[in-house]
C-alpha positions as a Markdown table, in Angstrom:
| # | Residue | x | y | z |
|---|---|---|---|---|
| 1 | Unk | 0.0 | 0.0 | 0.0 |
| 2 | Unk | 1.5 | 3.4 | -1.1 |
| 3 | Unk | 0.3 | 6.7 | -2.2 |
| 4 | Unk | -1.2 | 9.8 | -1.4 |
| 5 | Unk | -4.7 | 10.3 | 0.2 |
| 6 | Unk | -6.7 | 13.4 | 0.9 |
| 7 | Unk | -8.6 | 13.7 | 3.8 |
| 8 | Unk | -11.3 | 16.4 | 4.0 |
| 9 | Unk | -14.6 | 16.6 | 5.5 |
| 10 | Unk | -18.1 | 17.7 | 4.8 |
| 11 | Unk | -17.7 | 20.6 | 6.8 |
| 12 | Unk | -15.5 | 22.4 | 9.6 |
| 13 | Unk | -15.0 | 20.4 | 12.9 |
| 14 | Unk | -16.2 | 17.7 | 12.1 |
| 15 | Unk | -13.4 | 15.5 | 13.3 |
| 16 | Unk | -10.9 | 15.4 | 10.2 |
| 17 | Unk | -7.7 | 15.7 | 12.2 |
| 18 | Unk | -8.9 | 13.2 | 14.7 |
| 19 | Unk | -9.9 | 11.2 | 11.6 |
| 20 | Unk | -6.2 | 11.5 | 10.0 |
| 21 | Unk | -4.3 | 11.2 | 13.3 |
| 22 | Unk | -6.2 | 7.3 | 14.1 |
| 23 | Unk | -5.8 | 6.6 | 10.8 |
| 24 | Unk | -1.8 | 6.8 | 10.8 |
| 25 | Unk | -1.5 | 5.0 | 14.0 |
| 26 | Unk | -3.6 | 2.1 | 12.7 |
| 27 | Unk | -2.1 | 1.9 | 9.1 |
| 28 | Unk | 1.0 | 2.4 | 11.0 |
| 29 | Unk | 0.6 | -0.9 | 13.2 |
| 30 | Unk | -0.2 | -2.8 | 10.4 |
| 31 | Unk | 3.4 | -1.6 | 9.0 |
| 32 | Unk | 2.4 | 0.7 | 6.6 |
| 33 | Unk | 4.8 | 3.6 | 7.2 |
| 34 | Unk | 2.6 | 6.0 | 7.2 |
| 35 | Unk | 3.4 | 10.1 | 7.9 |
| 36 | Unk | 0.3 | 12.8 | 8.0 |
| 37 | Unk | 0.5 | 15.9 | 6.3 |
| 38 | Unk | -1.4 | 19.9 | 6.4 |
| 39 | Unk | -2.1 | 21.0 | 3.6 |
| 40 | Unk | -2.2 | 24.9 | 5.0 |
| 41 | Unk | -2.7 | 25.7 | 8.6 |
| 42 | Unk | -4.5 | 28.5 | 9.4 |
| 43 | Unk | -4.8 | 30.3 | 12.9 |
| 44 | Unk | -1.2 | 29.0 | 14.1 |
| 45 | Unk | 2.0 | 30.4 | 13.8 |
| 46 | Unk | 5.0 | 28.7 | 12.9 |
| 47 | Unk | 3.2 | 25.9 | 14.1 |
| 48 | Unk | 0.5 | 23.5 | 12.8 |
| 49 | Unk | -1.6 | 22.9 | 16.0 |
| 50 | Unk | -3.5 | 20.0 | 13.3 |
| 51 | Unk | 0.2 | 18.2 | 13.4 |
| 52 | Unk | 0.3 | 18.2 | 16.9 |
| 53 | Unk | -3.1 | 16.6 | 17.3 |
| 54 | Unk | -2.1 | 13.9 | 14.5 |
| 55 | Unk | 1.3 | 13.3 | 16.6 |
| 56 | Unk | -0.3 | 13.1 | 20.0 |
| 57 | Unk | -2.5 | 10.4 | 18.6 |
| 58 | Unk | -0.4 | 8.5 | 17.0 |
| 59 | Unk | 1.8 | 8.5 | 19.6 |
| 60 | Unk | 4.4 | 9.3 | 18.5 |
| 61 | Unk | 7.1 | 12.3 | 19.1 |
| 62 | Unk | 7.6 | 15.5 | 16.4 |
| 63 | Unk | 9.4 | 14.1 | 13.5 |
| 64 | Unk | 12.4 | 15.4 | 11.5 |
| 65 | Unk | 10.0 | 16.5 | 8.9 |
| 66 | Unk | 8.1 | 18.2 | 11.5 |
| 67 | Unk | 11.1 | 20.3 | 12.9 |
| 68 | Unk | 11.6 | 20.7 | 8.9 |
| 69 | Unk | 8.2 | 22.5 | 8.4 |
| 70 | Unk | 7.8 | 19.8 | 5.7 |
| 71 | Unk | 4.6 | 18.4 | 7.2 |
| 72 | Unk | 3.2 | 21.8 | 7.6 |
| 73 | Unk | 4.8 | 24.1 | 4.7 |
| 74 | Unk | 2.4 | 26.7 | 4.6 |
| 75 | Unk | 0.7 | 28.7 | 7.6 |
| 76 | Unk | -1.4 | 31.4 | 8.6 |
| 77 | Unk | -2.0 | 33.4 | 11.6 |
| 78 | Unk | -5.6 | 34.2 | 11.1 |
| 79 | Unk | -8.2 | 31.3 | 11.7 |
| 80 | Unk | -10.1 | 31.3 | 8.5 |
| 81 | Unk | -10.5 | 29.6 | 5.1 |
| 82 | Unk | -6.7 | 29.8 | 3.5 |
| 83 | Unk | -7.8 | 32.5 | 0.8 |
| 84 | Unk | -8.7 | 34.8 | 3.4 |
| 85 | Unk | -5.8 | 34.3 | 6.2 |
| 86 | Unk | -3.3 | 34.4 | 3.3 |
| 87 | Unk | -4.6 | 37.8 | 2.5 |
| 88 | Unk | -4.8 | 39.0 | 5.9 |
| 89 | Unk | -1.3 | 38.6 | 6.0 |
| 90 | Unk | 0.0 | 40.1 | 3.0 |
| 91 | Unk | 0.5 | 36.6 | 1.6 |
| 92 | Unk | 0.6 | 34.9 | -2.0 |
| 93 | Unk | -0.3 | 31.0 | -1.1 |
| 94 | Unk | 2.5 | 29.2 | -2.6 |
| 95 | Unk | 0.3 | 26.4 | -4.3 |
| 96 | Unk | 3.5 | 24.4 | -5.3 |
| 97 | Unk | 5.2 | 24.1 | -2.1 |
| 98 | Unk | 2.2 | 21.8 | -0.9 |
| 99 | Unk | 3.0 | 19.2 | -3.7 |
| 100 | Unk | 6.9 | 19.6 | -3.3 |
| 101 | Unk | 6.6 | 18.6 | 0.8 |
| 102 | Unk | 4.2 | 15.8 | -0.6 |
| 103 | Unk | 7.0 | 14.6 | -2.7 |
| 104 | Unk | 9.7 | 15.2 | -0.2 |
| 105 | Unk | 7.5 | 12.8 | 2.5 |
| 106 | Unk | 6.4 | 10.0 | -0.4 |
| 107 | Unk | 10.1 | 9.1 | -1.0 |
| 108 | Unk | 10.1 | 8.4 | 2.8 |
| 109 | Unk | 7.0 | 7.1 | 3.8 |
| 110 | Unk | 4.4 | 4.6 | 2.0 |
| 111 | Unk | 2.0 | 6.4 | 2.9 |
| 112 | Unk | 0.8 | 10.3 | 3.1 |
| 113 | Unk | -2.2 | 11.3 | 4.8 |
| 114 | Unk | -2.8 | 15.1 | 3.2 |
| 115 | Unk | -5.5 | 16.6 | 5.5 |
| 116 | Unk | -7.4 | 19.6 | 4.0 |
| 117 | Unk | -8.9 | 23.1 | 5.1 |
| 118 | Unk | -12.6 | 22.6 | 5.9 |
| 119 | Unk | -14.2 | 21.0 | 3.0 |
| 120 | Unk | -13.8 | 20.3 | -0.6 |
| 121 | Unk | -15.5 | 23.6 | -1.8 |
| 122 | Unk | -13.1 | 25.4 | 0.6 |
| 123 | Unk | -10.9 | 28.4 | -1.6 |
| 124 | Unk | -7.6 | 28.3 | -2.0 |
| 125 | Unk | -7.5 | 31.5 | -4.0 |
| 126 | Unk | -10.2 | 33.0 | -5.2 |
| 127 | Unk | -9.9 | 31.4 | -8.3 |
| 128 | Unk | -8.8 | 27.9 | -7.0 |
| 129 | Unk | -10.5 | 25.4 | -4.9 |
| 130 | Unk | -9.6 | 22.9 | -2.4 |
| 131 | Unk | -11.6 | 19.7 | -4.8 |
| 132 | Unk | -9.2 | 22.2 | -7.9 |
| 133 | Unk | -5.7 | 20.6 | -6.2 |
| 134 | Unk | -7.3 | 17.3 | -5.5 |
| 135 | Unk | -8.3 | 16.5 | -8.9 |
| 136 | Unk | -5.3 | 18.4 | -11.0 |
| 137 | Unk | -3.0 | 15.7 | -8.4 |
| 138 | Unk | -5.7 | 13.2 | -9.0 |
| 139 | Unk | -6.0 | 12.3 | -5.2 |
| 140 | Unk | -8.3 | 10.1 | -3.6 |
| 141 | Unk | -10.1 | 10.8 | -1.0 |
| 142 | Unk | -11.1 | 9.9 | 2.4 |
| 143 | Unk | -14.2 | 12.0 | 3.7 |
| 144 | Unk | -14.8 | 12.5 | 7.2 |
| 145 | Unk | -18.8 | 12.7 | 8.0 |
| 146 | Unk | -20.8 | 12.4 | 11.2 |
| 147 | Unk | -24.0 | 11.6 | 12.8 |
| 148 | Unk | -25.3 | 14.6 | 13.6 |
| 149 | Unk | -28.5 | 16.3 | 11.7 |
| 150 | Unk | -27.7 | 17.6 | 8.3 |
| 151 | Unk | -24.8 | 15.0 | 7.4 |
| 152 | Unk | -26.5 | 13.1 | 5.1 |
| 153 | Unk | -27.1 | 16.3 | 2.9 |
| 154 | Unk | -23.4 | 17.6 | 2.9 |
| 155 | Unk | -21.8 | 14.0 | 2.4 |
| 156 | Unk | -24.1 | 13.1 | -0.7 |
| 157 | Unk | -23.2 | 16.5 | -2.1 |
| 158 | Unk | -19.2 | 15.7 | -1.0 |
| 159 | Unk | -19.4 | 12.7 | -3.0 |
| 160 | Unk | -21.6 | 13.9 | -6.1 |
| 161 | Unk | -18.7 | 16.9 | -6.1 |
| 162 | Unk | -16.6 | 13.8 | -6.2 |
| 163 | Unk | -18.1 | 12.1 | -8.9 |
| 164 | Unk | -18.5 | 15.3 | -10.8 |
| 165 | Unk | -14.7 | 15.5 | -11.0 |
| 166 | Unk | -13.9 | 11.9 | -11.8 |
| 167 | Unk | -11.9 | 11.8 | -8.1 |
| 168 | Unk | -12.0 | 8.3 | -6.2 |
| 169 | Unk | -13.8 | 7.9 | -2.9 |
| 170 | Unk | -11.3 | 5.9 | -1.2 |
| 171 | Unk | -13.0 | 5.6 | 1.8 |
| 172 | Unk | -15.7 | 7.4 | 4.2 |
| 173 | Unk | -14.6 | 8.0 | 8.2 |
| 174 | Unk | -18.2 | 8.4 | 10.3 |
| 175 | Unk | -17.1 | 9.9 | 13.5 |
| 176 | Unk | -19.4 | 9.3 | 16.5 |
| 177 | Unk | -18.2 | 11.9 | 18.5 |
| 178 | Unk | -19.6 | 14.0 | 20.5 |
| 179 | Unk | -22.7 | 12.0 | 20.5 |
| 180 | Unk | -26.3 | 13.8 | 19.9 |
| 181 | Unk | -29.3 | 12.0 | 18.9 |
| 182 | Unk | -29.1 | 8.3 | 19.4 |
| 183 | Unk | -31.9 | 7.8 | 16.9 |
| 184 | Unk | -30.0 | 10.1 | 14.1 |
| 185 | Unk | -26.7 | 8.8 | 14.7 |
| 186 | Unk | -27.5 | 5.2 | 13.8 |
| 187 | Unk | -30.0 | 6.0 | 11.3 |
| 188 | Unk | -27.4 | 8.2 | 9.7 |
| 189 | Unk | -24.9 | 5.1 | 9.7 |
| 190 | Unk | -26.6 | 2.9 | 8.5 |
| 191 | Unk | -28.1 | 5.1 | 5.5 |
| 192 | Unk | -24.2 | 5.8 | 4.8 |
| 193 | Unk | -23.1 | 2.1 | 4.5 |
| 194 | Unk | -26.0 | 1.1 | 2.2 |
| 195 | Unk | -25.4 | 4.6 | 0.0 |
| 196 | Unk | -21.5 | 3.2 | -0.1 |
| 197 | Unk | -22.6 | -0.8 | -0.4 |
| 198 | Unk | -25.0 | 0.4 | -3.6 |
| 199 | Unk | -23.3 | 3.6 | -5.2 |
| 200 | Unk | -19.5 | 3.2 | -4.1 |
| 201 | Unk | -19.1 | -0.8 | -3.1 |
| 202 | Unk | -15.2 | -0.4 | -3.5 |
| 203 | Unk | -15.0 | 2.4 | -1.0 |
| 204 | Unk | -13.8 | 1.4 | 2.5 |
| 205 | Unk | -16.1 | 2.6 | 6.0 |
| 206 | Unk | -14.5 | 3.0 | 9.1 |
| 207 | Unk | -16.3 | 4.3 | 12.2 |
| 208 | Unk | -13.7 | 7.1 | 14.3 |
| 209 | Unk | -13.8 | 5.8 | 18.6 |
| 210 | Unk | -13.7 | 7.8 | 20.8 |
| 211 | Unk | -10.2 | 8.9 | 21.3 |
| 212 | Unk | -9.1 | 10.1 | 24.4 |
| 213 | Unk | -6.3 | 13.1 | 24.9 |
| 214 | Unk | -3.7 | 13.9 | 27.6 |
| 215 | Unk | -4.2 | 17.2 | 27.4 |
């Protein structure tokens, strides 16, 4: 197993770096060498607070390509969509330094876990999209969803946006957590895993645990 994936989610918080960190460590103890990666990081600086999520549940300490920036090669101070924070601070995204750190970490890892901003529809530039870069590198994609009310909409439309594009749907993460309506959350689920079993029967489900921090 090698490759690049790209994780995103139908919308903001809804568990993608928890999502990207537990996948890592579990590909990881299976002995896929597997390394997780930021795409951009906004509201940090010279830090990507999403890397130190992903490390502290893999368990595992910062990496040399951590202390390199190379997980984390582009970052914003200003929490909000990377079109935005890069303008707030006097910024030109450098689109091609996000595919040279991919490069860099492919040649040492079998495996790169590429987390996105927000959602596939999320801007870049104003002229370029988040699903833009996943399709011009012709990424597949792991989508994060959940069981609260309104996921069903936003991860039919994730996939159709998907489908649209010609991009795989490697795989669909369905976070539990935090819990909300008992009757939603499993009707949700199971709605999910016959839409996959009839429309996308290749695609892999995995349900997110609970995950439980030091901090």
């Amino acid at each position: 197993m090698k490759g690049t994936f790209f994780i995103t989610g139908i919308d903001t918080n809804i568990g993608k770096s928890y999502a990207t960190g537990w996948l890592a460590r579990e590909w990881n103890r299976q002995g896929i060498k597997t390394i997780t990666q930021k795409m951009i990081q906004t509201g940090n600086v010279g830090h990507s607070e999403d890397i130190d999520l992903h490390r502290e549940i893999m368990g595992i300490p910062f990496t040399e390509e951590d202390r390199e920036h190379i997980t984390f090669p582009i970052v914003y101070s200003y929490p909000a969509s990377p079109h935005l924070a890069a303008e707030i601070d006097h910024q030109t995204i450098p689109i091609d330094k996000i595919a040279e750190s991919t490069r860099i970490l492919r040649d040492r890892y079998d495996v790169v876990l590429l987390e996105g901003a927000g959602g596939l529809m999320v801007p870049i530039t104003r002229d370029y999209l988040t699903i833009d870069y996943v399709a011009d590198h012709e990424l597949p994609v792991i989508l994060v969803t959940s069981g609260r009310l309104g996921s069903i909409n936003h991860t039919l439309l994730s996939i159709e946006a998907l489908e649209r594009r010609g991009i795989q749907l490697y795989g669909l993460v369905y976070n539990i957590y935090p819990k909300s309506d008992e009757f939603i959350d499993a009707d949700t689920e199971a709605y999910l895993r016959n839409y996959l079993e009839k429309q996308h029967p290749e695609a892999h489900f995995w349900v997110l645990p609970q995950i439980e921090l030091t901090r």
